[in-house]
C-alpha positions, 0 to 999 in steps of 0.5 A: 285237703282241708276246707272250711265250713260255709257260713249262712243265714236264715231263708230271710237273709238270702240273696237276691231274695228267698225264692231261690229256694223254690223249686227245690228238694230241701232236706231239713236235718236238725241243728245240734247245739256243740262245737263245729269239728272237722276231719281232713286229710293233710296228705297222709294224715287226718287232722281235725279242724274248728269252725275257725280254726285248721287244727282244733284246741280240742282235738285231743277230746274229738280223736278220744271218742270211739268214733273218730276212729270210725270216722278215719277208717271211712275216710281212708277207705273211700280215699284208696278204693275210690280216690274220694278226699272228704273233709267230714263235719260234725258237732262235738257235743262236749260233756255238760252244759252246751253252747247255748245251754239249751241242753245237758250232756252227760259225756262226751259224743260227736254226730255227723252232719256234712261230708264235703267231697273235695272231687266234686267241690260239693257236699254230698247229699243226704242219703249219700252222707247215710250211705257213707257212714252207715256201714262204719256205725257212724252216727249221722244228723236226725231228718226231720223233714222234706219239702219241695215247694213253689210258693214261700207261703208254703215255705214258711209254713213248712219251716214253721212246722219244722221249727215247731217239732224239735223242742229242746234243740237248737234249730234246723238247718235247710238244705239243697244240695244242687245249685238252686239259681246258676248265678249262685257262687255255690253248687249248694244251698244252706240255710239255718233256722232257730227254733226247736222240735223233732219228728219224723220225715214230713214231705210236701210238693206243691201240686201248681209247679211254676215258683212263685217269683217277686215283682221287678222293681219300678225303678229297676225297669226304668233304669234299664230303659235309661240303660238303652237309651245312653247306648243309642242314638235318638234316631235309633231309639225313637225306632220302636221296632230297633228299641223294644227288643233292646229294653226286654233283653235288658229287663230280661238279665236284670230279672234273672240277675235278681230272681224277680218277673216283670209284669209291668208294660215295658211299652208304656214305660218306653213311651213315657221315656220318648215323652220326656226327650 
C-alpha cells in the first residue's frame, strides 16, 4: 500500500502551541540533505515513490544501488512471515552537490529514516526502525539525541544543543512516536529544525514531572461564560450553585482543546457577567 510522507514544522509552528511536546520521549535523529524516497508494495510489487509523487523520475537511480535490494528483501520478509505492509522512507543522497548545497557526495547512496507500518497506521519507533533493518545491512538515520522534558525552557535548550552538534548537515527532525495530545489527528508527533551538528546519544528527563502549560486566554474565559450564559435562562444563571459547575466544564474543554490551564478566578469573572445584566 502506498502512503505519503507527512509534512511538518518547527516546535514553533506546532498546533494549539508547542507544549504538547512536553512529556514526552523525543528521539532527535539527523536531517539529511537529499531527496524524500519511498518504497511501497503495490499488491505484488514494490515501487518507489517521491516526496510528491507515487512513482519517483528517479527510480531508476534509487532500485540501482545495492540497498534497494536489501531494502525489498526486508519488506517482503516481514510481509510473508508477519503480514506487516511497510511503506519504508529514506533520503536518496545523489552524487554531487546536494539540495541545498550544504554538502558534496561523491556517489550515489540512500539511508533510512522512517518505516510506516500500514497495520498500525503509525511509524515505528526508533529502535524498531534499527531492529528492522539491521539484520539486512541497511543503513539507518544517525540519533543524535534524546530527551524527555516538561518545561520548553528545556525544550529548547535541548533542541538548541541538538542544533549546535550537527555542523555541516541539514538540521534535525524531532520525534515522538506515541500520540502526545488525543485531540491530536495523528498517533505521532514530528518536528524539524535547521541548524547543524552531530554527537553522540544525549539524554535529559525533567526531575519536576508536571508539563508546563501556557495561560488560557482572558477572552477565551469570557467567552465561555458568554457560552453559559446564551444557554440559560436568567433565573437559572444568577443561581450561583446551577451556574459555576456549567462555566468550569466549559473553561475545562477549551483548556484541553488548546493545551492551556486556567489560573484565572472563574468566580469573579462570573460576578463581573451578573454585574453587567
Amino acid at each position: 500500500m502506498n502512503y505519503k510522507y507527512p509534512h511538518f514544522g518547527r516546535i514553533d509552528q506546532l498546533y494549539p502551541n508547542p507544549h504538547i511536546m512536553l512529556g514526552n520521549d523525543i528521539y532527535w535523529t539527523l536531517k539529511h540533505d537529499g531527496s524524500n524516497t519511498g518504497f511501497y508494495h503495490d499488491e505484488d510489487e514494490i515501487k518507489i515513490r517521491s516526496r510528491n509523487m507515487d512513482e519517483a523520475s528517479f527510480k531508476d537511480k534509487v532500485l540501482a544501488l545495492s540497498v534497494s535490494d536489501k531494502i525489498m528483501e526486508m519488506m517482503n520478509h516481514n510481509k510473508e512471515n508477519y503480514r506487516s505492509d511497510f511503506v519504508v522512507f529514506g533520503e536518496l543522497l545523489s552524487k554531487g552537490k546536494s539540495p541545498t548545497g550544504l554538502k558534496t557526495f561523491e556517489e550515489d547512496d540512500f539511508i533510512v529514516f522512517d518505516i510506516y507500518d500500514h497495520s498500525k497506521e503509525s511509524f515505528v519507533n526508533f529502535n524498531q526502525l534499527c531492529l528492522l533493518c539491521g539484520p539486512f545491512s541497511i543503513p539507518v538515520t544517525k540519533l543524535i539525541g534524546k530527551c524527555n522534558v516538561t518545561t520548553m525552557d528545556e525544550l529548547y535548550s535541548f533542541r538548541d544543543e541538538m542544533l549546535s552538534l550537527t555542523v555541516g548537515e541539514e538540521g534535525v527532525v524531532g520525534k515522538i512516536y506515541n500520540k502526545p495530545k488525543d485531540f491530536l489527528k495523528d498517533n505521532y508527533l514530528f518536528v524539524k529544525e535547521k541548524h547543524f551538528i552531530q554527537k553522540p546519544l544525549k539524554e535529559k528527563r525533567s526531575e519536576n514531572r508536571t508539563c508546563e502549560q501556557p495561560q488560557l486566554d482572558e477572552g477565551e474565559v469570557r467567552k465561555c461564560i458568554a457560552k453559559v450564559f446564551d444557554e440559560s435562562s436568567l433565573v437559572d444563571f444568577k443561581d450561583t450553585k446551577l451556574t459555576m459547575p456549567k462555566i468550569a466544564k466549559e473553561v475545562g474543554i477549551e483548556c484541553k482543546q488548546q493545551n492551556c490551564v486556567n489560573r484565572f478566578n472563574l468566580f469573579q469573572y462570573y460576578s463581573e457577567k451578573l454585574q453587567e445584566i
